[in-house]
C-alpha positions as CSV (number, residue, x, y, z in Angstrom):
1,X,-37.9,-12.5,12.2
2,X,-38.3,-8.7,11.7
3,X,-41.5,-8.7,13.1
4,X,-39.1,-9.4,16.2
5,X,-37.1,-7.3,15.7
6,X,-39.1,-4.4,15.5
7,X,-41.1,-5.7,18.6
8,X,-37.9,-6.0,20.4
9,X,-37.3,-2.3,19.6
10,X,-40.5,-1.0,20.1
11,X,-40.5,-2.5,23.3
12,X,-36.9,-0.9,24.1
13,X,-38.5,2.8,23.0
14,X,-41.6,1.9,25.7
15,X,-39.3,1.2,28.4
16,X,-37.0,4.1,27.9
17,X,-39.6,6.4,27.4
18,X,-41.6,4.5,31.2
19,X,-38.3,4.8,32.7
20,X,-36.5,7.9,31.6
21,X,-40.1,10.0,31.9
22,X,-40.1,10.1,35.7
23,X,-36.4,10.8,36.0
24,X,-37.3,13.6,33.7
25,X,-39.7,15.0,35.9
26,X,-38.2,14.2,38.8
27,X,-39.3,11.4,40.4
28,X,-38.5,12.5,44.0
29,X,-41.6,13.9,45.7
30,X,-41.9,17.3,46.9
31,X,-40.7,17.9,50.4
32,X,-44.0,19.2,52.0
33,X,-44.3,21.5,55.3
34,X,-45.5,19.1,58.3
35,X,-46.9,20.9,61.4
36,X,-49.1,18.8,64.1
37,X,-52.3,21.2,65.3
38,X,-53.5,22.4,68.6
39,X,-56.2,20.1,68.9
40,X,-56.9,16.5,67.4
41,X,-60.2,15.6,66.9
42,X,-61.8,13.1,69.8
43,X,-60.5,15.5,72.6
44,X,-56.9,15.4,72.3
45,X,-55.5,18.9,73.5
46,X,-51.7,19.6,72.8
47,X,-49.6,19.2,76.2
48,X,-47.4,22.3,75.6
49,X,-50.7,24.2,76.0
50,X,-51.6,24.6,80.3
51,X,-55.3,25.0,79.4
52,X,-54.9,21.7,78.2
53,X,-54.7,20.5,81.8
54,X,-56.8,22.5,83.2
55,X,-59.9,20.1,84.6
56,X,-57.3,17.4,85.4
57,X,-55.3,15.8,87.7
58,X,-52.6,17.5,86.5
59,X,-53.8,21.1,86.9
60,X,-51.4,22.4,89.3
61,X,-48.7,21.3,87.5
62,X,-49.8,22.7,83.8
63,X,-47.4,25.4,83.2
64,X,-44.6,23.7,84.1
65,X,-45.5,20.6,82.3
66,X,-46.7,22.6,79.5
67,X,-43.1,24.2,79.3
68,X,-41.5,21.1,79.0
69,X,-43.5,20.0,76.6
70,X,-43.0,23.2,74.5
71,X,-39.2,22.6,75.2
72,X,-39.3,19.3,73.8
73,X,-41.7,20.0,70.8
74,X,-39.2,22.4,69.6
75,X,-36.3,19.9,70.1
76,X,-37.6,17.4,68.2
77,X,-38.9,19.1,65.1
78,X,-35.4,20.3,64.9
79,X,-33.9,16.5,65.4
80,X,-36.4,14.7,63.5
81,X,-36.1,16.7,60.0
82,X,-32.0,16.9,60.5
83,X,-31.8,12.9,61.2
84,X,-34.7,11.7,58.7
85,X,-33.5,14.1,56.1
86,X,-37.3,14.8,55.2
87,X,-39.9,16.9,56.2
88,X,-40.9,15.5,59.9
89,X,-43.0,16.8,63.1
90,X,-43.9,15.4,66.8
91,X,-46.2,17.2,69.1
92,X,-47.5,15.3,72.4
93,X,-51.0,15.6,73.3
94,X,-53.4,15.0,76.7
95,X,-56.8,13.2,76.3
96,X,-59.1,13.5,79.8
97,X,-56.7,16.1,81.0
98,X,-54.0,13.6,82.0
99,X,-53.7,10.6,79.3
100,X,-50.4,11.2,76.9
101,X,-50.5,10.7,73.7
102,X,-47.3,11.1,71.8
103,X,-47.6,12.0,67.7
104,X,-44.7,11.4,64.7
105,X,-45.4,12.9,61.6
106,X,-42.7,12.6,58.6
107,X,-42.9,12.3,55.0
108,X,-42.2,8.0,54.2
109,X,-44.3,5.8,52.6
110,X,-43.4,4.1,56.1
111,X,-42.7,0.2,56.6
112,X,-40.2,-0.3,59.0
113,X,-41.4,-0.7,62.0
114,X,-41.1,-3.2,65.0
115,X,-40.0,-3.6,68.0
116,X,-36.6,-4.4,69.8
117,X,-37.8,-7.8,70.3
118,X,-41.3,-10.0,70.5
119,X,-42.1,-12.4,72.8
120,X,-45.8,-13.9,72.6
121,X,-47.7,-12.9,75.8
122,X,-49.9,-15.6,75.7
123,X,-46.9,-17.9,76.5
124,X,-45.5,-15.9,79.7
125,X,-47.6,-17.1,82.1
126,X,-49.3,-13.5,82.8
127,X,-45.9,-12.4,82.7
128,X,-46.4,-9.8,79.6
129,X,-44.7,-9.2,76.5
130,X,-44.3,-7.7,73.0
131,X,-46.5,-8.5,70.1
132,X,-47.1,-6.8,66.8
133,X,-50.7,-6.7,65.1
134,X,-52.6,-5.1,62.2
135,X,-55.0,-3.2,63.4
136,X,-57.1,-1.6,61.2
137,X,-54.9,0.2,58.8
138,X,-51.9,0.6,61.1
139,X,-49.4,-1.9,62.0
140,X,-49.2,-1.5,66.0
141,X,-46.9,-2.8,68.6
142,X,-48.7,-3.8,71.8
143,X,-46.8,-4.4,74.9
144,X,-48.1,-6.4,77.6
145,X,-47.8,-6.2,81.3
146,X,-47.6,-8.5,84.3
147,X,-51.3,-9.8,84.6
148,X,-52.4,-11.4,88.4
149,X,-55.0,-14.2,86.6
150,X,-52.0,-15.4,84.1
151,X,-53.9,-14.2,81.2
152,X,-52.6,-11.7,78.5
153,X,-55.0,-8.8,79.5
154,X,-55.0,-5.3,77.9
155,X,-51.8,-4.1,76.5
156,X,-50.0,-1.6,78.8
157,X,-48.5,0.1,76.0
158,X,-50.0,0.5,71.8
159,X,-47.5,2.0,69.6
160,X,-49.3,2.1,65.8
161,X,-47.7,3.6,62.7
162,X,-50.2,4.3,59.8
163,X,-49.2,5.4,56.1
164,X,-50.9,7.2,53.7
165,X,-50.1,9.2,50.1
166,X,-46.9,9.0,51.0
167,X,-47.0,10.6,54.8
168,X,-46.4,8.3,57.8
169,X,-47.9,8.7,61.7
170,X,-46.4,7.3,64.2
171,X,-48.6,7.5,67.5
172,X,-48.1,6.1,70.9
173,X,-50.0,6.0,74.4
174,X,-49.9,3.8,77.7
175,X,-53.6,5.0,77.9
176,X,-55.2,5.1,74.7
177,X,-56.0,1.2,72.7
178,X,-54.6,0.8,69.5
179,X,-57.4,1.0,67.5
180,X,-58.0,4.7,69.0
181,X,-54.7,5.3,67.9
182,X,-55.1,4.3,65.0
183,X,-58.3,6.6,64.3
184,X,-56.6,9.5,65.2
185,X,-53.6,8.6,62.8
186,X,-55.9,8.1,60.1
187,X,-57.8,12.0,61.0
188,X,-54.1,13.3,60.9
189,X,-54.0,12.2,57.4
190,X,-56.9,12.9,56.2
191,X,-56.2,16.8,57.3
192,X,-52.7,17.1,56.2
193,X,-53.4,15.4,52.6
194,X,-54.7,18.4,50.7
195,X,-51.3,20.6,51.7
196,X,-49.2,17.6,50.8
197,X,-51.0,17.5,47.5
């Protein structure tokens, strides 16, 4: 019966030493400093940059697009931070001088994430709908469009959020497949992990 007891206690002193230790030393995360770069690797060039339409179809439209896109990048890593109360960023980018590809960056361990609603394309009768699938290490949404042979076909739309040490990516393109998307979540990662350490 001591023998117990004493476990009993012993037990209690581990658990309020496992539990108060953390609180201790503060067992929120540091808030780190999230800024998306210029370039991504695989060709992606940020659209508030006009050289980043310059061999495209979009050339003679560059600095104005380019000023929007400024305009909004400033926008919404004001928004984002305010609303998510955490350290957030979002930058668009052009692949091939005229693909968009739109980035989130925020510190969350991620997780919720779907869409409005989900309807299986493969039961439409070609005529689209919303799915979601793992792909990779990302959870992506894939929205499918109208398709002329009543098949599913490519998805018009991949929308993949990918998590990792704490730091989430939220990427999306009507251009770019999700498992492109996906890569390029994983290289954003990869290169903001050391100044999130």
């Amino acid at each position: 019966m001591v023998g117990i007891l004493v476990g009993l206690v012993l037990l209690g002193l581990v658990a309020a030493f496992a539990i108060g230790l953390p609180k201790a030393a503060g067992d929120e995360a540091a808030d780190v400093e999230l800024t998306l770069p210029d370039t991504l690797p695989g060709g992606y060039a940020a659209a508030d940059d006009a050289d980043s339409f310059a061999d495209g179809e979009l050339a003679d439209q560059a600095e104005a697009i380019a000023k929007q896109e400024a305009a909004s990048t400033a926008y919404g890593n004001k928004v984002l931070p305010d609303v998510l109360g955490a350290p957030a960023a979002t930058r668009s980018y052009v692949v091939d001088g005229s693909t968009a590809v739109f980035v989130q960056v925020f510190q969350s361990e991620g997780g919720a994430f779907s869409p409005a609603s989900m309807t299986d394309p493969s039961t439409t009768d070609g005529a689209g709908g919303t799915t979601m699938e793992q792909v990779g290490d990302g959870a992506c949404i894939l929205t499918y469009g109208q398709s002329t042979d009543g098949g599913t076909g490519d998805p018009a739309q991949s929308q993949c959020q990918v998590t990792q040490d704490g730091l989430t990516v939220q990427i999306q393109s009507n251009g770019v497949e999700a498992a492109e998307l996906v890569k390029v979540a994983d290289g954003i990662l990869d290169d903001l992990a050391p100044s999130a350490d």
